[in-house]
mmCIF file of the C-alpha atoms, coordinates in Angstrom:
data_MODEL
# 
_entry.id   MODEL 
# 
loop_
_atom_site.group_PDB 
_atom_site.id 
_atom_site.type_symbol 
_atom_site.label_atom_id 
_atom_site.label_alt_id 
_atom_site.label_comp_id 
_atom_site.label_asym_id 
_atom_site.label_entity_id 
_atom_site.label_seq_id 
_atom_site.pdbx_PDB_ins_code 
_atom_site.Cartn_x 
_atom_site.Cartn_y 
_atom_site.Cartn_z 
_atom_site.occupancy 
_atom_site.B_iso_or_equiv 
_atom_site.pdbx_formal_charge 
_atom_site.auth_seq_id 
_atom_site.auth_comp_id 
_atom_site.auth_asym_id 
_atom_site.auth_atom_id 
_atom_site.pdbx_PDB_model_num 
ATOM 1   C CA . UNK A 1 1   ? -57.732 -0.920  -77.223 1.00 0.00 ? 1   UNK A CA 1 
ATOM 2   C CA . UNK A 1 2   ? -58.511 -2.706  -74.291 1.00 0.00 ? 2   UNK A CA 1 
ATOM 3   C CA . UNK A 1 3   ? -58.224 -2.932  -70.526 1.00 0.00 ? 3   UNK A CA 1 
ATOM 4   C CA . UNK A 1 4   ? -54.867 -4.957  -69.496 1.00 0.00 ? 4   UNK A CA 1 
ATOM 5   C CA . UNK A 1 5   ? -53.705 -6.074  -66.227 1.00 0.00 ? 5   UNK A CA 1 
ATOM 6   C CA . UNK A 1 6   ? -49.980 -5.538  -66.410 1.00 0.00 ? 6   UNK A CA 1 
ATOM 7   C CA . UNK A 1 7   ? -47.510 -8.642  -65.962 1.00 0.00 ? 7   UNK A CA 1 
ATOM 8   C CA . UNK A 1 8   ? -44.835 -6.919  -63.666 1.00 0.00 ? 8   UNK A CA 1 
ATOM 9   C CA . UNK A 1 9   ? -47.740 -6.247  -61.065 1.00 0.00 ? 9   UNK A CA 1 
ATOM 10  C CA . UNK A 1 10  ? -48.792 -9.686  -61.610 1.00 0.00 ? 10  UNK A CA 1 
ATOM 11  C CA . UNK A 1 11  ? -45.412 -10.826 -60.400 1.00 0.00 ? 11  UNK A CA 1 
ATOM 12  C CA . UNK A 1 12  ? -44.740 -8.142  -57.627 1.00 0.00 ? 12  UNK A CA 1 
ATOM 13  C CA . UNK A 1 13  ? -48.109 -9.118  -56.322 1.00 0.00 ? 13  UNK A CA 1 
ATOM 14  C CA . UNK A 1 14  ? -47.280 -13.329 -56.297 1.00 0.00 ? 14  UNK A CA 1 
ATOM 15  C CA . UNK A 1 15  ? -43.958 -11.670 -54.725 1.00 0.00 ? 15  UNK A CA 1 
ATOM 16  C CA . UNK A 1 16  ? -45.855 -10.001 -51.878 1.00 0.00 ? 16  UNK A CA 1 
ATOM 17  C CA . UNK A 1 17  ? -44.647 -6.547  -53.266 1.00 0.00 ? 17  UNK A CA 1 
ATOM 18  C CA . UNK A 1 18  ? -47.988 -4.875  -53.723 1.00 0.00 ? 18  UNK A CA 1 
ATOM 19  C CA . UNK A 1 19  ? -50.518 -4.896  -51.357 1.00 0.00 ? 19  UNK A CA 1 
ATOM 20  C CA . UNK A 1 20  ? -53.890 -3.946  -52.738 1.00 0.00 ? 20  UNK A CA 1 
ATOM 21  C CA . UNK A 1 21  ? -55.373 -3.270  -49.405 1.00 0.00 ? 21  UNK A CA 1 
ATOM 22  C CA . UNK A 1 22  ? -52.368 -1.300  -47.583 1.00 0.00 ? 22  UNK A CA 1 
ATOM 23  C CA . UNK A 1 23  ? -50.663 0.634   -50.206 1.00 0.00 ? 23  UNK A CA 1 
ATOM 24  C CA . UNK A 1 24  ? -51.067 4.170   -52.060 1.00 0.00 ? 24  UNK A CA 1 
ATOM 25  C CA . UNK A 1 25  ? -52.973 3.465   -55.063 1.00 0.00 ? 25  UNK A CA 1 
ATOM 26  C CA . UNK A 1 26  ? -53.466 5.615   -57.650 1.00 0.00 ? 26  UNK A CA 1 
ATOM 27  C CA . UNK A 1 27  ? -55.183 6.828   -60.886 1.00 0.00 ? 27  UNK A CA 1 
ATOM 28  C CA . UNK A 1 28  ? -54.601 8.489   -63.795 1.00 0.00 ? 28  UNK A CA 1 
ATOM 29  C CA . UNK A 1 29  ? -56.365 9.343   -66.560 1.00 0.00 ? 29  UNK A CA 1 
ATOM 30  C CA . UNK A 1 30  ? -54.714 9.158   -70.253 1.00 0.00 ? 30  UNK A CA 1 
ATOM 31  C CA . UNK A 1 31  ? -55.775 10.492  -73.077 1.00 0.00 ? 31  UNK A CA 1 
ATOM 32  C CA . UNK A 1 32  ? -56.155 8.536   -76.862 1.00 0.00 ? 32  UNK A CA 1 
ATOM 33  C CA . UNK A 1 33  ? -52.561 9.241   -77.753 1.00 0.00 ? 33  UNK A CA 1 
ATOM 34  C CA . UNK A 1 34  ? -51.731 6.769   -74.616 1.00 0.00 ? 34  UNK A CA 1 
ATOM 35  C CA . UNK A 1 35  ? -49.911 3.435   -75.323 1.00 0.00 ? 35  UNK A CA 1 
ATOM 36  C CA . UNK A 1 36  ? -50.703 2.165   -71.769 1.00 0.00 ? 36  UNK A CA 1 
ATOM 37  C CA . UNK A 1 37  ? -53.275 -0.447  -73.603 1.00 0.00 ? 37  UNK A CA 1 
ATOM 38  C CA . UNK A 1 38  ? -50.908 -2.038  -75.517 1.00 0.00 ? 38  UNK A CA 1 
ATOM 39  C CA . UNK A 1 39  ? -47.941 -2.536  -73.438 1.00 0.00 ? 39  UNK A CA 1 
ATOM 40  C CA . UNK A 1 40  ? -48.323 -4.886  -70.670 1.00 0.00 ? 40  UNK A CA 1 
ATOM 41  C CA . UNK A 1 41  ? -45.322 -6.903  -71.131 1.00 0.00 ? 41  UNK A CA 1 
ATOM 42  C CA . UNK A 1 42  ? -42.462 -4.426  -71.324 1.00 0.00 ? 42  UNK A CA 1 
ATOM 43  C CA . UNK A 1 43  ? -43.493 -1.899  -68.400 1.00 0.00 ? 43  UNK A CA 1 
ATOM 44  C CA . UNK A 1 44  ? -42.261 -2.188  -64.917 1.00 0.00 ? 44  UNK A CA 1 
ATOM 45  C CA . UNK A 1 45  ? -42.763 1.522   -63.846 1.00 0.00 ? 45  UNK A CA 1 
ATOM 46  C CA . UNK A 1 46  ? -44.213 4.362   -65.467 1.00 0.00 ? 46  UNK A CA 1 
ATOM 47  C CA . UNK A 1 47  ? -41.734 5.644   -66.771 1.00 0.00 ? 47  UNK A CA 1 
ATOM 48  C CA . UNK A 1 48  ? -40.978 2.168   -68.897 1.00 0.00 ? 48  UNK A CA 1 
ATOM 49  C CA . UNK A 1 49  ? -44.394 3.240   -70.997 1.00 0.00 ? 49  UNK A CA 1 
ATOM 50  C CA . UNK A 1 50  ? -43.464 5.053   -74.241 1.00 0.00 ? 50  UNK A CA 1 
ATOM 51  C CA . UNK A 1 51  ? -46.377 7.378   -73.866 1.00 0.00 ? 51  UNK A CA 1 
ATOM 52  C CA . UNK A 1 52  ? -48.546 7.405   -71.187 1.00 0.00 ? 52  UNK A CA 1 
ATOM 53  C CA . UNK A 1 53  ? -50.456 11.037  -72.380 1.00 0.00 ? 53  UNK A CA 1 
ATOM 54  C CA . UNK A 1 54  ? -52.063 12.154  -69.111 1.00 0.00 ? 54  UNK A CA 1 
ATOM 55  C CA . UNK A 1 55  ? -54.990 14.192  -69.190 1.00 0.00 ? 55  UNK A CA 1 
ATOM 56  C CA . UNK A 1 56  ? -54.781 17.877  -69.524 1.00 0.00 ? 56  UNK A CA 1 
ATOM 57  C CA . UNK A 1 57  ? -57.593 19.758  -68.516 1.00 0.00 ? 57  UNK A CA 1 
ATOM 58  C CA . UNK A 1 58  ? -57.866 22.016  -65.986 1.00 0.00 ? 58  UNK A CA 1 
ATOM 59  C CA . UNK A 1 59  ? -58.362 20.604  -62.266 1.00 0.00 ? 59  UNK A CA 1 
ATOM 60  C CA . UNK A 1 60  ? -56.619 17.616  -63.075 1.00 0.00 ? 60  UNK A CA 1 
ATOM 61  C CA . UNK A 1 61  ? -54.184 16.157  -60.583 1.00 0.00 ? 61  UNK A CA 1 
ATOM 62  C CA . UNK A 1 62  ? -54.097 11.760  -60.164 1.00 0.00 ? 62  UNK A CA 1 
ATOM 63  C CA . UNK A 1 63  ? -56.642 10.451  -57.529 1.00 0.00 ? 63  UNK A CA 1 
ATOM 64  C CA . UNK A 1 64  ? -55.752 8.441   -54.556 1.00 0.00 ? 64  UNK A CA 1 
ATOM 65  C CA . UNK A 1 65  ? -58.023 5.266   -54.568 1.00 0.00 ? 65  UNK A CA 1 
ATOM 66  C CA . UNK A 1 66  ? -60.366 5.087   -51.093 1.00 0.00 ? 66  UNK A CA 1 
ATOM 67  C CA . UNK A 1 67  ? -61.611 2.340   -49.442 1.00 0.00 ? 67  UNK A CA 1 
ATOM 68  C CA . UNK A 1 68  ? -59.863 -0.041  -51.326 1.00 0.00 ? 68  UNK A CA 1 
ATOM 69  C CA . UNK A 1 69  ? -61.240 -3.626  -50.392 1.00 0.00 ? 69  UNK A CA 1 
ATOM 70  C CA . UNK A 1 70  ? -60.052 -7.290  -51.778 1.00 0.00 ? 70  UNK A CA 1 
ATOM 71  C CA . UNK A 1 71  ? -62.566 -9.870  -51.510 1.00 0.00 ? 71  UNK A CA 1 
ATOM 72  C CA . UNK A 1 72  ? -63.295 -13.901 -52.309 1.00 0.00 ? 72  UNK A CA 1 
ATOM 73  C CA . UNK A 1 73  ? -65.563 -14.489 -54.631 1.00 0.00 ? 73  UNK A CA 1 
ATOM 74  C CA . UNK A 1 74  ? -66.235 -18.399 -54.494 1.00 0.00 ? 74  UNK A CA 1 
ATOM 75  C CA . UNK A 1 75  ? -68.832 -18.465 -57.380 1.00 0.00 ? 75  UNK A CA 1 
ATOM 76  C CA . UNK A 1 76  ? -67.098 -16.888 -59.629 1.00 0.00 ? 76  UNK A CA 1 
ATOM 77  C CA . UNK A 1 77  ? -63.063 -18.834 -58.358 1.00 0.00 ? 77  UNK A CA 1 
ATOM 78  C CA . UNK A 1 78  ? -61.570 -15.378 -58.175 1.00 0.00 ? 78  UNK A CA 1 
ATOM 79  C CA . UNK A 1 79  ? -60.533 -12.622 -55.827 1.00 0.00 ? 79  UNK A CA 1 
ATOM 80  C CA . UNK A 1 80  ? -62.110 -8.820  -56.587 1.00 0.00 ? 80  UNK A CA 1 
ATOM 81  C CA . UNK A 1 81  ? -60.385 -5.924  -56.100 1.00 0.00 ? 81  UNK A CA 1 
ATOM 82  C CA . UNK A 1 82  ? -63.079 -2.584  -55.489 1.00 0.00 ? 82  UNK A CA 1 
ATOM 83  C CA . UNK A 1 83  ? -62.589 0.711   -54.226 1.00 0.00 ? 83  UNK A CA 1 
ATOM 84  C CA . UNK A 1 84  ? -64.886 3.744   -54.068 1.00 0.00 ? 84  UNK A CA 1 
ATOM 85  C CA . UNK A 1 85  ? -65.791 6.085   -57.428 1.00 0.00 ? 85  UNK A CA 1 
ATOM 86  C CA . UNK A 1 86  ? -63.498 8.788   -57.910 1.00 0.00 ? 86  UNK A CA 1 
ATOM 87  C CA . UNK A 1 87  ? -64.725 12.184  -58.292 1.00 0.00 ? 87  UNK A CA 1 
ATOM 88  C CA . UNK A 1 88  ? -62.811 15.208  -60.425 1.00 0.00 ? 88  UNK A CA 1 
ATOM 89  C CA . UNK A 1 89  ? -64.259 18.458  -59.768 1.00 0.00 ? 89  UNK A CA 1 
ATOM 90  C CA . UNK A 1 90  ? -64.615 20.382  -62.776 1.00 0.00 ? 90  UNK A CA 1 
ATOM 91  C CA . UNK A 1 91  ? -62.690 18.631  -65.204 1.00 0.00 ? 91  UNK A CA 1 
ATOM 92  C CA . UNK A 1 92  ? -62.097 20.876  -68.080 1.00 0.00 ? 92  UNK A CA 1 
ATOM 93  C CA . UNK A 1 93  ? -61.312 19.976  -71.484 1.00 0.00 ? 93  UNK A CA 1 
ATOM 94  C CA . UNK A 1 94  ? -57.921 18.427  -72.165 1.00 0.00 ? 94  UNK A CA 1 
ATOM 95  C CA . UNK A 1 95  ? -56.426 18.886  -75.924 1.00 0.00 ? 95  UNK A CA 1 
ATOM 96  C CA . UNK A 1 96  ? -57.559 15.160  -76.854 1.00 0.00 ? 96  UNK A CA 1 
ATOM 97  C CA . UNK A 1 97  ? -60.063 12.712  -75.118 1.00 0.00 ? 97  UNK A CA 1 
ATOM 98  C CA . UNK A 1 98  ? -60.070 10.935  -72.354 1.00 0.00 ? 98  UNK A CA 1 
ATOM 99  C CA . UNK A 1 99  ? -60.182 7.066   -72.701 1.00 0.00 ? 99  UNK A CA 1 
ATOM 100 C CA . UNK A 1 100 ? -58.816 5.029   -69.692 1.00 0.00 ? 100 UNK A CA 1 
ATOM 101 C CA . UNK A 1 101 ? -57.552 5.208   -66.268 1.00 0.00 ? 101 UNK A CA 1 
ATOM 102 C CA . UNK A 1 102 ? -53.711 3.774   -65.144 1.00 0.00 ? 102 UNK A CA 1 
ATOM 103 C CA . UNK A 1 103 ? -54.001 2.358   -61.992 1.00 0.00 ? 103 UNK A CA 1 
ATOM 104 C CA . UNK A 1 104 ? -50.904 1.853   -60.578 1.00 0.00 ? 104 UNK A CA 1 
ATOM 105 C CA . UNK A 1 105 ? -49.265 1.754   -56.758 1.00 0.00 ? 105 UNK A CA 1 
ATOM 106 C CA . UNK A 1 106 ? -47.439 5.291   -56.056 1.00 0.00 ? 106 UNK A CA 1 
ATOM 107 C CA . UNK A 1 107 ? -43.956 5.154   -54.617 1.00 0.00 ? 107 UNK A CA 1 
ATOM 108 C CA . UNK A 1 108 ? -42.621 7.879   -55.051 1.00 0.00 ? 108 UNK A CA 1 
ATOM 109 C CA . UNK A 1 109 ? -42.524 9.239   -58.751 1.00 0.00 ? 109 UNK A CA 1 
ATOM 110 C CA . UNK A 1 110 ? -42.971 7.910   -62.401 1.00 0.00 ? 110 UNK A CA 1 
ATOM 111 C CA . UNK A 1 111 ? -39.241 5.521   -62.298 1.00 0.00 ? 111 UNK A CA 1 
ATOM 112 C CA . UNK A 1 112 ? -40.817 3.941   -59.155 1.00 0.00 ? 112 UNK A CA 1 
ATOM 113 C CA . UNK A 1 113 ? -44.321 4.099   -59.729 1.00 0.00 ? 113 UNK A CA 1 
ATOM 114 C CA . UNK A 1 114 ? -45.875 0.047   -60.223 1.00 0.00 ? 114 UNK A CA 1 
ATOM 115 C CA . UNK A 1 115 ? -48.479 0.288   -63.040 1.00 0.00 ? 115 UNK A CA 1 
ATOM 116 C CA . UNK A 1 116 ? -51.296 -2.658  -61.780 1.00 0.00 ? 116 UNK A CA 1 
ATOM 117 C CA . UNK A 1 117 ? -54.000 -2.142  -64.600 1.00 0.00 ? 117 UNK A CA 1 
ATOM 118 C CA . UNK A 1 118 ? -54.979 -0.053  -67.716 1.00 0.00 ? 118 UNK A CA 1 
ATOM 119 C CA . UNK A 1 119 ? -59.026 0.391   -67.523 1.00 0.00 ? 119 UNK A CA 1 
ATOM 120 C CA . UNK A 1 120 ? -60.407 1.453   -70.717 1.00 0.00 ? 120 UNK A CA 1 
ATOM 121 C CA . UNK A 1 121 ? -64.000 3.197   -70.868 1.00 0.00 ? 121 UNK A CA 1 
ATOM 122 C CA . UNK A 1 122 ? -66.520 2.180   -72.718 1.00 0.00 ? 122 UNK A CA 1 
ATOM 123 C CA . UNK A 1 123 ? -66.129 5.064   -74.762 1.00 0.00 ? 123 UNK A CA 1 
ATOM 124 C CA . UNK A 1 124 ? -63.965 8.590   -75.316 1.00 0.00 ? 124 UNK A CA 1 
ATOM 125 C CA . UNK A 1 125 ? -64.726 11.459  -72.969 1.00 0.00 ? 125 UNK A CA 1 
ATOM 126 C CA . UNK A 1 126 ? -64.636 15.067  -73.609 1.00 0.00 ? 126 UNK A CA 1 
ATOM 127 C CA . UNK A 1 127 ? -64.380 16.434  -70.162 1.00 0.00 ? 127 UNK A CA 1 
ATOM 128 C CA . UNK A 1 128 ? -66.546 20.238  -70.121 1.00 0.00 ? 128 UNK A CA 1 
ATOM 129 C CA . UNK A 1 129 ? -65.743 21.553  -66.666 1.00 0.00 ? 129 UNK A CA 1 
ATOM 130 C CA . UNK A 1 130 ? -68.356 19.358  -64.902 1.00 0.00 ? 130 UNK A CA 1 
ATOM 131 C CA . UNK A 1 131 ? -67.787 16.983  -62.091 1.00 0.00 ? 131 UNK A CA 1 
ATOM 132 C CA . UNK A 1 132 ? -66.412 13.488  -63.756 1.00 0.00 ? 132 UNK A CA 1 
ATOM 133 C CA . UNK A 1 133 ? -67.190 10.508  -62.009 1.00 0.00 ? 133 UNK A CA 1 
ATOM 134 C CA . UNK A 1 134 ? -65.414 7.226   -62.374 1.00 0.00 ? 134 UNK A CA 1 
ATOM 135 C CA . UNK A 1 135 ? -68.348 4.287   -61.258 1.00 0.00 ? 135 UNK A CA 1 
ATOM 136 C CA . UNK A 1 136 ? -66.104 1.296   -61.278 1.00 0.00 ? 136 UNK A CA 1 
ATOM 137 C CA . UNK A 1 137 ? -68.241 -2.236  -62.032 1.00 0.00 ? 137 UNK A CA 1 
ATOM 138 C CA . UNK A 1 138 ? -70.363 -3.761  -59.541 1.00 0.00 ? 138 UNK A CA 1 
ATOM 139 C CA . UNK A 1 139 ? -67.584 -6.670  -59.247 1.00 0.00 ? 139 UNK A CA 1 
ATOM 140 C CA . UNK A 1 140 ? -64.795 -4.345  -58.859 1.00 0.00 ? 140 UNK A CA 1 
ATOM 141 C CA . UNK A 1 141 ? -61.721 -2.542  -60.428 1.00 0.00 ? 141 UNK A CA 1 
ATOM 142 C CA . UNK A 1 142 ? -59.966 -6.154  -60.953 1.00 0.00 ? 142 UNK A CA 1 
ATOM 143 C CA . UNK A 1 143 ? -60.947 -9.806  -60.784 1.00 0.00 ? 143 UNK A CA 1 
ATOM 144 C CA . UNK A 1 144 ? -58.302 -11.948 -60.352 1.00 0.00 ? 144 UNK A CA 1 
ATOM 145 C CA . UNK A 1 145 ? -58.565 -15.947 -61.275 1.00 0.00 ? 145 UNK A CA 1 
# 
């Protein structure tokens, strides 16, 4: 597995249809039976994925991004995309575990829904009814070249 930035958000973006600063993005966390890793080229909503396995422990619902920011980073020759962590309150334990967050823009539901990245963690988690804190990289969610 790895993380993937998906190709129909790379062409809704160059078509001005996603706007990482003004619209509703979203997270959700999938589980290891998720093929959200491995199919960037054949998705163009959520529904296209053949299993996305969302995580199913107690207190889940998808998080709403905040303070989502896109920045110029002239060192590096790329734009960042960051937001603020992302807090679930007592995450309980789903029936597999977790390993990645779908970021995607919301519409409306799962046929409309634009999937923008898969971000795989470092490694499984086993959520245990504590607090679970996504603490996205120092240079952001994305970096686009």
């Amino acid at each position: 597995m790895a993380s993937v930035v998906y190709n129909e958000f790379k062409r809704a973006s160059a078509a001005g249809e996603v706007d990482l600063n003004a619209d509703d993005i979203r997270l959700r966390l999938v589980m290891s039976n998720t093929t959200c890793d491995t199919e960037e080229d054949v998705t163009a909503f959520l529904d296209d994925f053949t299993t996305i396995d969302v995580c199913d422990g107690a207190n889940y619902a998808d998080k709403a991004l905040a303070s989502e920011a896109v920045n110029r980073d002239d060192a590096n020759d790329r734009a960042e995309f960051d937001a603020a962590d992302v807090t679930w309150t007592a995450l309980g334990v789903g029936t597999r575990t977790t390993v990645g967050v779908l970021v995607y823009k919301f519409v409306t539901d799962d046929t409309d829904h634009v999937p923008i990245a898969y971000v795989e963690f470092a490694g499984a988690v086993t959520h245990d009814g504590t607090n679970f804190t996504i603490q996205w990289n120092a240079q952001g969610i994305l970096q686009l070249a």
